[in-house]
C-alpha positions in Angstrom: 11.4 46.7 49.6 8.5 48.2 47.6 10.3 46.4 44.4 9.9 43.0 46.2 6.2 42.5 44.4 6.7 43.5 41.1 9.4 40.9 41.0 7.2 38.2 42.6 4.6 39.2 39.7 7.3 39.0 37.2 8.6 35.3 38.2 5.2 33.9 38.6 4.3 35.3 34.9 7.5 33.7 34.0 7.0 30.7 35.3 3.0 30.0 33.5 5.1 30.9 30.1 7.0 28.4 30.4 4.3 26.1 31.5 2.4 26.8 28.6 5.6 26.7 26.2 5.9 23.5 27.2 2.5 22.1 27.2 2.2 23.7 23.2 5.8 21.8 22.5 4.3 18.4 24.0 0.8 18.7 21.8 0.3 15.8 19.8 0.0 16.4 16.3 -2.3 13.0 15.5 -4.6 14.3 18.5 -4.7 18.2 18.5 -5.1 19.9 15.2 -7.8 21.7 12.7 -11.0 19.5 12.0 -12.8 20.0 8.5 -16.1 17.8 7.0 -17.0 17.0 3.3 -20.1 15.8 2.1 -21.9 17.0 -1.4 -20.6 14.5 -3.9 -19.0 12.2 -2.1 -22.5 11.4 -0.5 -22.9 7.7 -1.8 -19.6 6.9 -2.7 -17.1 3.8 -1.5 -14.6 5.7 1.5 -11.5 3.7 1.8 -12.5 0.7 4.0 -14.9 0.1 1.4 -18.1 1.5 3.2 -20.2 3.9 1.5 -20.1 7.3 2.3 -23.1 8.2 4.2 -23.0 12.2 5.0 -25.9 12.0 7.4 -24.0 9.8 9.9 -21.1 9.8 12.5 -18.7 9.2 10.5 -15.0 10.4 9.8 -11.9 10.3 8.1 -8.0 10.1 9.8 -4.8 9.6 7.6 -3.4 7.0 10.3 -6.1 5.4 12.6 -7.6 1.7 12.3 -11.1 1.6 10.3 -13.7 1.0 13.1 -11.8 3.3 15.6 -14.1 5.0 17.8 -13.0 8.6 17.9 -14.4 11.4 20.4 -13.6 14.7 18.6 -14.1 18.2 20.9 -14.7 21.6 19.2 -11.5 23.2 21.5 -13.8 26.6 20.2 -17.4 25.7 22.2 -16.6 22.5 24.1 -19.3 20.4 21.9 -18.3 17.1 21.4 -19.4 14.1 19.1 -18.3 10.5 19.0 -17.5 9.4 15.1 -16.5 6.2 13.6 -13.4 6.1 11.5 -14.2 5.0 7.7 -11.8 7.0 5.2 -8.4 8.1 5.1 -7.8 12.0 5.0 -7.7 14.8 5.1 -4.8 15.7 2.4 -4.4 18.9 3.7 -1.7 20.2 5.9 -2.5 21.3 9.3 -5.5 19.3 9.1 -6.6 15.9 11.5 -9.8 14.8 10.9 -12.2 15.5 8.0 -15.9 14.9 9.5 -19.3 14.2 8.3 -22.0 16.5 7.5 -23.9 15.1 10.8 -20.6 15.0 13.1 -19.6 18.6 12.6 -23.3 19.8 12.8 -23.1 18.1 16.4 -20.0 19.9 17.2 -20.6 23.5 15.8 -18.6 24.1 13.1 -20.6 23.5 9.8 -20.4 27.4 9.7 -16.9 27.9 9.7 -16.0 24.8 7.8 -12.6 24.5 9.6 -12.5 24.2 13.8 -9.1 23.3 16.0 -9.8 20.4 18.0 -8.5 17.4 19.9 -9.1 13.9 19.6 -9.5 10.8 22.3 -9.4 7.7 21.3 -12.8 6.1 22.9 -12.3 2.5 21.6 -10.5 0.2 18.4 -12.9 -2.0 16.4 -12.2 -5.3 17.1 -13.2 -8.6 17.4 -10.6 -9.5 19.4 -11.3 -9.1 23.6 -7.7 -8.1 23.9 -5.7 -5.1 22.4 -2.7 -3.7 23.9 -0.9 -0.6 23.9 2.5 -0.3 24.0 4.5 2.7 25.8 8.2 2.8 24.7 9.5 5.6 26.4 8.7 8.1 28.7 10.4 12.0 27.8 10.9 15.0 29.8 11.6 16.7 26.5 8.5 17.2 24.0 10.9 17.0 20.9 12.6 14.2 21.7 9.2 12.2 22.1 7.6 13.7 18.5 11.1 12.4 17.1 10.1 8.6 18.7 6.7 9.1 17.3 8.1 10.3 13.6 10.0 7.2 13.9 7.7 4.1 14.5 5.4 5.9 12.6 7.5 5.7 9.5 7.8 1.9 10.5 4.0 1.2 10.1 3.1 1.8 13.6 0.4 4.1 15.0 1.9 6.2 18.0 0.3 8.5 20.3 1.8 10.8 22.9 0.4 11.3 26.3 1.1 14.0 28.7 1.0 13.2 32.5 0.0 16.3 35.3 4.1 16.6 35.5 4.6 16.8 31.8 6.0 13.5 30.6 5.4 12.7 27.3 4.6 9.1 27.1 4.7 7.4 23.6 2.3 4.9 23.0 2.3 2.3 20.5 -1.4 1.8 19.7 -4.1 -0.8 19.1 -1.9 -4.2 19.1 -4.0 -7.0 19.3 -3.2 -9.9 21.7 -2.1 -12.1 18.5 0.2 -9.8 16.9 1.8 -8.9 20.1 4.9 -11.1 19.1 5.6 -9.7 16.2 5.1 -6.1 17.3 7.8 -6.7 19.8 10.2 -8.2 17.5 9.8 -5.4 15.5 10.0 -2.6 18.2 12.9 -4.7 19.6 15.0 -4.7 16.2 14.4 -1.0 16.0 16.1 -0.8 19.6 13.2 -0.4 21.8 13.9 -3.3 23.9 11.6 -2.1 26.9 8.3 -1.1 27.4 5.4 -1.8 29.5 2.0 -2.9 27.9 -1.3 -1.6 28.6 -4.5 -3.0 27.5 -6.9 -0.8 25.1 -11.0 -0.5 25.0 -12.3 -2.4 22.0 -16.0 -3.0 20.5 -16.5 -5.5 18.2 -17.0 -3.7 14.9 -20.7 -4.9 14.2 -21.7 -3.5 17.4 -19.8 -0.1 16.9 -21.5 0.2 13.1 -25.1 -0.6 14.6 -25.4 1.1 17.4 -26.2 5.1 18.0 -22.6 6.8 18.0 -24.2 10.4 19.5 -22.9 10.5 23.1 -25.4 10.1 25.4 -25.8 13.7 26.7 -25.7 14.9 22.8 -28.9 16.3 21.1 -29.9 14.3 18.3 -28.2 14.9 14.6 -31.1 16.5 12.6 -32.0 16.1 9.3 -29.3 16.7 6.8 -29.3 18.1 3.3 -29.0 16.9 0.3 -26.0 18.6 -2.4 -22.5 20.0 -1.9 -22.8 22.1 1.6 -22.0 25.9 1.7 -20.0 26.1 4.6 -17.9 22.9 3.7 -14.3 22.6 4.3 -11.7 21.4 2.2 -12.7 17.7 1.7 -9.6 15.0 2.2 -8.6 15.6 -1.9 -11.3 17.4 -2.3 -11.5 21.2 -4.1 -13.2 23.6 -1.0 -16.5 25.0 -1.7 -18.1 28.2 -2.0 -18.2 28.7 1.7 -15.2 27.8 3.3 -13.9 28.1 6.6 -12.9 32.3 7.9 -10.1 33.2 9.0 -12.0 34.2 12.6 -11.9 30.7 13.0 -14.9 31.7 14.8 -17.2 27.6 15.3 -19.9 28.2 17.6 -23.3 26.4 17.6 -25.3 29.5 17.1 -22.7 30.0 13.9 -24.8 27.0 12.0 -27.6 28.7 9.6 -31.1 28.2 10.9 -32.9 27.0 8.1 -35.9 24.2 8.2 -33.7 20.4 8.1 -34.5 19.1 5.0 -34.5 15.4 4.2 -31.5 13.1 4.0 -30.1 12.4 1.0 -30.5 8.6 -0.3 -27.3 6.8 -0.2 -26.7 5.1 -3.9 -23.3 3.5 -4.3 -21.3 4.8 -7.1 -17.7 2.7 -8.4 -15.1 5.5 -7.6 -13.9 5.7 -4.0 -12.5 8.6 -2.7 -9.1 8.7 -2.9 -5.6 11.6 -1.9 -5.5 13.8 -5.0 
């Protein structure tokens, strides 16, 4: 009898490894990853929708999602949290997300380190559309078998998210359809044998709106001054070469991690004719 509660111990620690076995297998690898941020020369330049690269402003890059894409990132190390727009494609690293500004990875803690883990939410696309839809093709009680979905439409052209429910589903999404391309999207899902799925409609902001207004959450301190030249504790930038300080392999992104030296004035912008571009 005096076994009985060492093997009730033993089941229950069983049972939260497989809990968290499963939650790791389910993580999706668009949304929950390593963030890094550039800055230094390619203050000023063209990004890849054509903006230029200002490192002083909420601003990101991400290999997949739509330009104008409202993104909340959170430092999984700290908590802090900062809302970006999405303007450039990267980073060409693997293992890697989302490259961030200067002033977004300030907001989150990680300028120090260079390099943070952290997940992603999508807060709203950039559109000037009032309708965008998402598209869930399948639900999975098997992580893999929803990455393979994913890998998939993905390689079709689509952008695809997985979302886990409190009884660990995997839902696939396919993201950020608006309501005029809605025909053709199904056509194509349905010729690739995904001939049901249930539509749910997205948050948008109309892309002027999302460029003018304040992209600091409302809670957030404000972004202070930033400096001018390549940053010591920058990451590898998305086909960049990494700089002097790059991120340690503590991983360790805290706020009180950032150096406390005087903010300094922000650099001018000056638009130069390269974009930034994968190596």
């Amino acid at each position: 009898m005096h076994h009985f509660p060492i093997l009730k111990g033993m089941r229950r620690l069983l049972l939260l490894i497989m809990l968290v076995s499963s939650a790791m297998l389910w993580a999706d690898p668009e949304m929950d990853g390593l963030a890094s941020w550039y800055g230094g020369k390619f203050h000023g330049r063209l990004t890849s929708s054509g903006e230029v690269f200002d490192t002083n402003t909420m601003t990101a890059a991400h290999k997949l999602l739509p330009f104008g894409t409202l993104v909340r990132v959170t430092n999984k190390e700290n908590g802090l949290s900062a809302v970006v727009k999405i303007n450039d494609r990267g980073p060409f690293v693997e293992g890697r997300i989302i490259d961030l500004s200067r002033a977004a990875a300030d907001q989150i803690g990680m300028l120090g380190a260079g390099v943070a883990p952290v997940s992603l939410e999508i807060v709203a696309f950039a559109s000037t559309e009032k309708e965008v839809y998402a598209l869930q093709v399948g639900a999975f009680s098997v992580g893999p078998n929803a990455e393979k979905v994913q890998q998939t439409l993905e390689t079709a052209g689509f952008y695809v998210t997985i979302e886990k429910t409190p009884l660990n589903v995997a839902r696939v999404l396919v993201r950020g359809i608006p309501v005029a391309a809605l025909p053709d999207a199904r056509k194509k899902l349905e010729s690739m044998g995904f001939l049901q799925y249930l539509l749910r409609k997205e948050k948008t902001e109309d892309p002027a709106v999302a460029t003018a207004r304040p992209l600091n959450p409302p809670d957030a301190p404000a972004v202070p001054g930033m400096g001018a030249g390549p940053a010591s504790g920058s990451a590898t930038s998305s086909g960049s070469a990494t700089s002097s300080g790059s991120a340690t392999s503590s991983g360790s992104a805290t706020a009180s991690a950032v150096p406390a030296a005087a903010p300094m004035t922000p650099q001018p912008v000056t638009q130069t004719a390269a974009p930034r571009s994968a190596p």
